[in-house]
C-alpha positions as CSV (number, residue, x, y, z in Angstrom):
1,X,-20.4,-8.7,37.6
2,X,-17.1,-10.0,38.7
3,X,-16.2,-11.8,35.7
4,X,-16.6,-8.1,33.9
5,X,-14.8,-6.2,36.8
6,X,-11.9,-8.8,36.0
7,X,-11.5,-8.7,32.9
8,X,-11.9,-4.3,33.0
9,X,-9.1,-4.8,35.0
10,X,-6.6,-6.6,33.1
11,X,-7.6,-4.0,30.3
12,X,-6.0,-1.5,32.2
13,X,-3.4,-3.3,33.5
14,X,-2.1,-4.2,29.9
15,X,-2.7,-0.7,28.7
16,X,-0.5,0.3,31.2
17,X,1.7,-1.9,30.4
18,X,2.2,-1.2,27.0
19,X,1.7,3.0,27.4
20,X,5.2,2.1,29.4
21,X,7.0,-0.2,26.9
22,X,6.0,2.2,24.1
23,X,8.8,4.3,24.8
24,X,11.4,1.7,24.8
25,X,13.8,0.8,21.8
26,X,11.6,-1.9,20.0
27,X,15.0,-4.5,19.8
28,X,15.0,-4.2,23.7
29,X,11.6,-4.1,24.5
30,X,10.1,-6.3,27.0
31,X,7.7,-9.2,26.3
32,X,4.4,-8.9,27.5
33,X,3.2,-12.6,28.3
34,X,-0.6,-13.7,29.4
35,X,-0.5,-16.4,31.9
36,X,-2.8,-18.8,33.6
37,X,-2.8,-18.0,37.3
38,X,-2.9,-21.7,38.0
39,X,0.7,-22.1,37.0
40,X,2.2,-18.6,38.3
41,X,4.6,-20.5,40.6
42,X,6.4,-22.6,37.5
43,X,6.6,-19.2,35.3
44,X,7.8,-17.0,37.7
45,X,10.6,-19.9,37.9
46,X,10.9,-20.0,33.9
47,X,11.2,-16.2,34.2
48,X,13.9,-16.0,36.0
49,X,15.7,-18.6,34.6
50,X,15.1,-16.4,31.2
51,X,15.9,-13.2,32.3
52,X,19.1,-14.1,33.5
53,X,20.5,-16.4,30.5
54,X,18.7,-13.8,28.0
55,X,18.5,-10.3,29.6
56,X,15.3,-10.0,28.9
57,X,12.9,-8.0,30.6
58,X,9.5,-10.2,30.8
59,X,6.2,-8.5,32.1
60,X,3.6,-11.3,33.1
61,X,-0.1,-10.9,33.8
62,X,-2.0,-13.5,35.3
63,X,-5.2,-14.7,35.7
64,X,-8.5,-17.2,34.2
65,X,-7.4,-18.4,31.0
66,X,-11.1,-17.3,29.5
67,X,-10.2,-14.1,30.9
68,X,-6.7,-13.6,29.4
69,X,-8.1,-14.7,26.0
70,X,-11.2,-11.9,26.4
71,X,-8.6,-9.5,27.4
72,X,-6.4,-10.4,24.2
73,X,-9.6,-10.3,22.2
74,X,-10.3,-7.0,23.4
75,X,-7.2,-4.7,23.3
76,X,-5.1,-6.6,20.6
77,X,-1.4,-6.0,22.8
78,X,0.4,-8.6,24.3
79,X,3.0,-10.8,23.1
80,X,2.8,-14.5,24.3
81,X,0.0,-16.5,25.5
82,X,0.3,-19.6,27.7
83,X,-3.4,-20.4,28.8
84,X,-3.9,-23.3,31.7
85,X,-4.9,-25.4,28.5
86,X,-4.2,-25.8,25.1
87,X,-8.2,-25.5,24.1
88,X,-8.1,-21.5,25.1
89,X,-4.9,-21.3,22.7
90,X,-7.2,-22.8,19.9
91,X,-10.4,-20.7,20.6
92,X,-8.1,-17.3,20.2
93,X,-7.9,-18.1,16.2
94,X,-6.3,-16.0,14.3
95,X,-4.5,-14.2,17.1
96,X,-2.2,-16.8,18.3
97,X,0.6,-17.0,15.5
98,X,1.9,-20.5,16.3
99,X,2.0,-22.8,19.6
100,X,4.4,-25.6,20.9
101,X,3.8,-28.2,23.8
102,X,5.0,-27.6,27.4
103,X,3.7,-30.1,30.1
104,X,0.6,-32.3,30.8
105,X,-2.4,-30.2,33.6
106,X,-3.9,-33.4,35.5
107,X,-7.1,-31.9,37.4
108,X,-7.9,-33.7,41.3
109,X,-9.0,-33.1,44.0
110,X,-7.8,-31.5,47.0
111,X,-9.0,-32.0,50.5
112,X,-7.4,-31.7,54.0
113,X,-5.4,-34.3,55.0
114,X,-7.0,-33.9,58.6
115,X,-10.5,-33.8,56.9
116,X,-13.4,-34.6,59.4
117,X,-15.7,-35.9,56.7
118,X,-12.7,-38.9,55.9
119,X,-12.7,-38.3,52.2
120,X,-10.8,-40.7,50.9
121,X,-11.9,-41.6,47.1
122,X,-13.6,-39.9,45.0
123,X,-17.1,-41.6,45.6
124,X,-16.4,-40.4,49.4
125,X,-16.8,-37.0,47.4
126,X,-20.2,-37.9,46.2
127,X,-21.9,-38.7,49.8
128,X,-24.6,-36.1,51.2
129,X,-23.0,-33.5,53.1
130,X,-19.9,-32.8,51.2
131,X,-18.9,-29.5,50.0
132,X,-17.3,-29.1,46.7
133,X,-15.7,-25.9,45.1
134,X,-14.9,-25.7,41.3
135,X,-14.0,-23.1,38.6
136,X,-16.3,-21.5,36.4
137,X,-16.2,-22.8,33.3
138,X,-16.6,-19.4,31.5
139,X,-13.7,-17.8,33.2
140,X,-11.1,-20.5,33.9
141,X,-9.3,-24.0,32.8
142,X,-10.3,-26.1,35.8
143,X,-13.7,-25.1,35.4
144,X,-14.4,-26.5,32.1
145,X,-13.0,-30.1,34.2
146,X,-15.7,-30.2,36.6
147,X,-18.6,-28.9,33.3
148,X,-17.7,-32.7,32.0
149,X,-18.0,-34.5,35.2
150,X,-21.6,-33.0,35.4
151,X,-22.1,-33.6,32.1
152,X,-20.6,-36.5,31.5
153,X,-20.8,-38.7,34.3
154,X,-23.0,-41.4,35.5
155,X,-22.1,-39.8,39.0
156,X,-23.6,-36.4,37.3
157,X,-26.4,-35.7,40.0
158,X,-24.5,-36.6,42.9
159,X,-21.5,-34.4,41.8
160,X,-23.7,-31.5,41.1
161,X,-25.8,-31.1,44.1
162,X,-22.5,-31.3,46.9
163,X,-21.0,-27.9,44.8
164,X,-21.4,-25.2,47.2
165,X,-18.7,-22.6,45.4
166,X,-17.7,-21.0,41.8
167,X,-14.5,-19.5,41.6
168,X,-13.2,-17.5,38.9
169,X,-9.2,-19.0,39.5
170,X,-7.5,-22.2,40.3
171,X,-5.6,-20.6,43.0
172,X,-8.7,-19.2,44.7
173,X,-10.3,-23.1,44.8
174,X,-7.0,-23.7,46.6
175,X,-7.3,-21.7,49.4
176,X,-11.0,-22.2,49.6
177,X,-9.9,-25.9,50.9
178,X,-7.0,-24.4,52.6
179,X,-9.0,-21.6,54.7
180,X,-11.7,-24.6,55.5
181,X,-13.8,-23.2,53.7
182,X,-15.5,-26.2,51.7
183,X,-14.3,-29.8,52.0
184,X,-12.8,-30.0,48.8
185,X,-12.0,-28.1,45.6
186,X,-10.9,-29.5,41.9
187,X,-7.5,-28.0,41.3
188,X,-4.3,-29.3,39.3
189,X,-2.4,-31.9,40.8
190,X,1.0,-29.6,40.6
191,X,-0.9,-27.1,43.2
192,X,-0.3,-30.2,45.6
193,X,3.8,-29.6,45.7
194,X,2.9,-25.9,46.4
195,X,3.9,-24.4,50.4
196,X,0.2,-23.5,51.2
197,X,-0.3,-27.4,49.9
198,X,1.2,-29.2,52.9
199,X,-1.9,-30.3,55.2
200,X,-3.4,-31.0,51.9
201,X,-3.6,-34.4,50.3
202,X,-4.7,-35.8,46.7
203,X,-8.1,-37.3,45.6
204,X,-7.4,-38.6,42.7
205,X,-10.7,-38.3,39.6
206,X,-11.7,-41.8,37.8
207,X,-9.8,-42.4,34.5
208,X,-12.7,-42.2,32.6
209,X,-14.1,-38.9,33.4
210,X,-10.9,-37.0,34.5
211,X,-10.3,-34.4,31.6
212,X,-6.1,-34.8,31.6
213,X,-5.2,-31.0,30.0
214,X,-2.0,-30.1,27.6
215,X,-0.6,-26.9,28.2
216,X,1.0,-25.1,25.1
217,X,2.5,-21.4,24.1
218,X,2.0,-19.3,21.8
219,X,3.5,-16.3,20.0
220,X,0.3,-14.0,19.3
221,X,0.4,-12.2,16.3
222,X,0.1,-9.2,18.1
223,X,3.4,-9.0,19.0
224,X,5.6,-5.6,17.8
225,X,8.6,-7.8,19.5
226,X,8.3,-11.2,17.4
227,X,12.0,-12.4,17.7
228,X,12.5,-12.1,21.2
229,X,8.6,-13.4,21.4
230,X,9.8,-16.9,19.7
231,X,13.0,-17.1,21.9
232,X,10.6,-17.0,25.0
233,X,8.1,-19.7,23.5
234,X,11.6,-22.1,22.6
235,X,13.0,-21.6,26.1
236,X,9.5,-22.3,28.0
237,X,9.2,-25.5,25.4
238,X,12.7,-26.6,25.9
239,X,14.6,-25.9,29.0
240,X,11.3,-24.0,30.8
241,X,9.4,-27.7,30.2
242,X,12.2,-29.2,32.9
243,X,10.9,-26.7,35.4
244,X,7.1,-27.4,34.7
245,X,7.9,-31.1,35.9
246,X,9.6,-30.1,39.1
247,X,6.7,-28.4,39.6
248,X,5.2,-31.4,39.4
249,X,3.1,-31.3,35.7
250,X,3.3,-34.6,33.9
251,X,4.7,-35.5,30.7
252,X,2.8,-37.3,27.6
């Protein structure tokens, strides 16, 4: 139910949206960009930072990458698309026009830095008692991450059984950790340099079952503003990418 309430949501959002672009001169139209809400912080930076060296108006809706792409999928407006990971870019086809590389997403854990349980390594994670939040898998990045640990992992039954929550975003795993809510939730490690972040402390995944994701953009070929589409995708993958690692993404 709430994955459909969501995504009826960002419908109307992006009609509205366009119903008010649709009057403007199509040279200075504004760019209607689909973001994962796990990195909102970093693009409302690169916005900025575009706006003023470009004067150009960007309009950016955020939310579960799976969500975006449905939403896409379903109303065929929008001009850029920069999913939480590069997979959602390559599930949307035909509709994303081209796509170039912006920063490394490296999924951990977060948990309180005063945590009662004393979490300290990820097998601490795995002990009777603890509670775990992750993403769903149909809605958001992260949540494909913690699919393969239960999958994929020799650690699969313990993993499963201590996840207590499903969220639909990143940032709602966040808070879940935050608020005390659980004990721990599988975000990206950037989320860690966030304000909200500071009693919060890293858990870092093994190498071998940590699911380290690239985040690209794309133009979609929906765009009816392709030029100034392009100069937003070159400025994110050139001088945007320096604010992704201040935000503290990694680099391949």
């Amino acid at each position: 139910m709430w994955k459909k309430t969501a995504l009826i949501l960002l419908i109307v959002i992006t009609g509205a949206y366009v119903s008010f672009l649709s009057g403007c001169d199509k040279k200075e139209r504004s760019l209607i960009v689909y973001s994962g809400k796990g990195i909102k912080s970093t693009m409302e930076d690169v916005k900025q930072a575009f706006e003023q060296k470009h004067e150009i108006k960007v309009n950016i809706i955020y939310a579960g990458s799976n969500t975006l792409l449905s939403t896409i999928q379903k109303t065929r407006k929008g001009d850029v698309f920069i999913p939480g990971s590069v997979f959602y870019i390559k599930k949307a086809g035909d509709l994303a026009a081209h796509s170039q590389y912006v920063a490394l997403h490296i999924p951990t854990f977060a948990v309180r830095i005063d945590n009662p349980k004393g979490i300290r390594s990820f097998d601490d994670l795995l002990r009777p008692g603890i509670e775990i939040a992750v993403g769903n898998k149909d809605m958001c990045a992260i949540g494909r991450v913690a699919d393969k640990i239960i999958t994929g992992s020799s650690k699969d039954v313990e993993f499963a059984k201590n996840i207590t929550i499903t969220g639909s975003t990143v940032n709602e795993l966040l808070d879940l950790v935050v608020q005390k809510e659980v004990d721990a939730s599988l975000v990206w490690a950037d989320m860690l340099k966030w304000p909200e972040s500071s009693e919060l402390k890293m858990i870092e995944m093994p190498s071998d079952i940590n699911m380290i994701k690239e985040i690209h953009i794309a133009v979609l070929t929906t765009t009816t503003n392709r030029k100034n589409a392009e100069l937003f995708t070159d400025f994110v993958a050139t001088e945007g990418r320096t604010l992704f690692i201040k935000h503290g993404f990694g680099e391949r």
